[in-house]
C-alpha positions in Angstrom: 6.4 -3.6 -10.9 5.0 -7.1 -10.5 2.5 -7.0 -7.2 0.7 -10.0 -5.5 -1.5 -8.9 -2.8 -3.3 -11.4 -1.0 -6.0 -10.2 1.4 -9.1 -11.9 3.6 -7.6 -14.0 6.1 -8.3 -14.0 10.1 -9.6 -16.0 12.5 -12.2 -18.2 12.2 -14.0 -21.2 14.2 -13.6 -24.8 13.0 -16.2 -25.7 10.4 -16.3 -21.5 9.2 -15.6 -20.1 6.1 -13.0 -18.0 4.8 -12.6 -16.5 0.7 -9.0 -15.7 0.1 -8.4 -13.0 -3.0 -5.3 -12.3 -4.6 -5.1 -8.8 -6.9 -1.9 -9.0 -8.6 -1.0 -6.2 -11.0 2.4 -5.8 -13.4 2.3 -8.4 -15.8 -0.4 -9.6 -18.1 -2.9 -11.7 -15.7 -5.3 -13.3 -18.3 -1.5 -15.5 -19.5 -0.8 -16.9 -16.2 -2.4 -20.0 -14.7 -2.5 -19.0 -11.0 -2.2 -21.6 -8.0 -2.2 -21.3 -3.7 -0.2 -22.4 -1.5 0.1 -22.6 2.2 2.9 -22.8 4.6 2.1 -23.8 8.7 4.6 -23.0 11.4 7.5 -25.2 11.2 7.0 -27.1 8.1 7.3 -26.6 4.4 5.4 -24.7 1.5 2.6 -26.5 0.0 0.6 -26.5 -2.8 -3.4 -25.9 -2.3 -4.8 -25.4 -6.0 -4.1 -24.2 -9.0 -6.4 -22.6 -12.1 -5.3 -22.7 -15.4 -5.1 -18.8 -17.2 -8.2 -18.8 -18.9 -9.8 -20.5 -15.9 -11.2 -23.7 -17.8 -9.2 -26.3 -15.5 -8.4 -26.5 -11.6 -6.5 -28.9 -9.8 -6.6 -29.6 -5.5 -4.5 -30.8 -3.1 -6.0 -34.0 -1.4 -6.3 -32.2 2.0 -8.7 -29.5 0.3 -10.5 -31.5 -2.3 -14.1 -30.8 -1.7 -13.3 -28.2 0.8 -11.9 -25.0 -1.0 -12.7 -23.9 -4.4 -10.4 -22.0 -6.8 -12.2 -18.7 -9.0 -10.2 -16.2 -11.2 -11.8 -13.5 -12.7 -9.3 -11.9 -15.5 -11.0 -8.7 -15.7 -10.1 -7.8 -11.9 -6.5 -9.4 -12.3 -7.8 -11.5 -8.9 -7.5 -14.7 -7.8 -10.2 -16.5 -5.0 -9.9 -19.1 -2.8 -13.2 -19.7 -1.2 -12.5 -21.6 2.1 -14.8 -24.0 3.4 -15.5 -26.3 6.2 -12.1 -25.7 8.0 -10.0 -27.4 9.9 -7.8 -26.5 12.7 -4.8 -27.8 10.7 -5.7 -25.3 7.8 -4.0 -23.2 9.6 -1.2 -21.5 8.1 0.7 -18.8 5.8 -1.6 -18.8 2.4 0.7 -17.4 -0.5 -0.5 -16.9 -4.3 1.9 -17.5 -7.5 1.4 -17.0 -11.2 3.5 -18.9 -13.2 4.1 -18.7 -16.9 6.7 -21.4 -18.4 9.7 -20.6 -15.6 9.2 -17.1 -14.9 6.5 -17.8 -11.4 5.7 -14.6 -8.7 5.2 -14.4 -5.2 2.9 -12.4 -2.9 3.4 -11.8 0.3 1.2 -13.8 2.2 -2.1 -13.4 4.5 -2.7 -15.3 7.6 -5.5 -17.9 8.3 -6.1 -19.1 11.3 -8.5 -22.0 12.2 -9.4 -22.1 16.3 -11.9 -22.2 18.4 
């Protein structure tokens, strides 16, 4: 069946570093452009980044633009988010998706928490 797992967050100081991955399995990686997204306490999903399937093209939010850097490597069916310079309001619920024309999957989600 289709799996998302993401894995790597915790706590970490303002100004740390943090690499998300995201080993998916099920359906045929190397077709799907993958993207992040996060979701704080209280508010709603949103997107962080997104790499196109053959990992030519990547796309930011405004809040991460220069901060976090997207990676895929279709050999290892895994997606990266490397995490720099964070912020206390980085904090949140980071998911991965794969989307292909409408058919799009979840994972389940890993933690990040930004506090001194």
């Amino acid at each position: 069946q289709v799996q998302l797992v993401e894995s790597g967050g915790g706590l970490v100081q303002p100004g740390g570093s943090l690499r998300l991955s995201c080993q998916a399995s099920g359906f045929i990686f190397s077709r799907y452009a993958m993207s992040w997204y996060r979701q704080a306490l209280g508010k709603e999903r949103e997107f962080v980044a997104v790499i196109t399937s053959a990992g030519d093209s990547t796309n930011y939010s405004a809040s991460v633009k220069g901060r976090f850097t997207i990676s895929r490597d279709n050999a290892k069916k895994t997606v990266y988010l490397q995490m720099n310079s964070l912020k206390p309001e980085d904090t949140a619920v980071y998911y991965c998706n794969a989307r292909l024309a409408s058919v799009r999957y979840w994972g389940q989600g890993t933690q990040v928490t930004v506090s001194s």
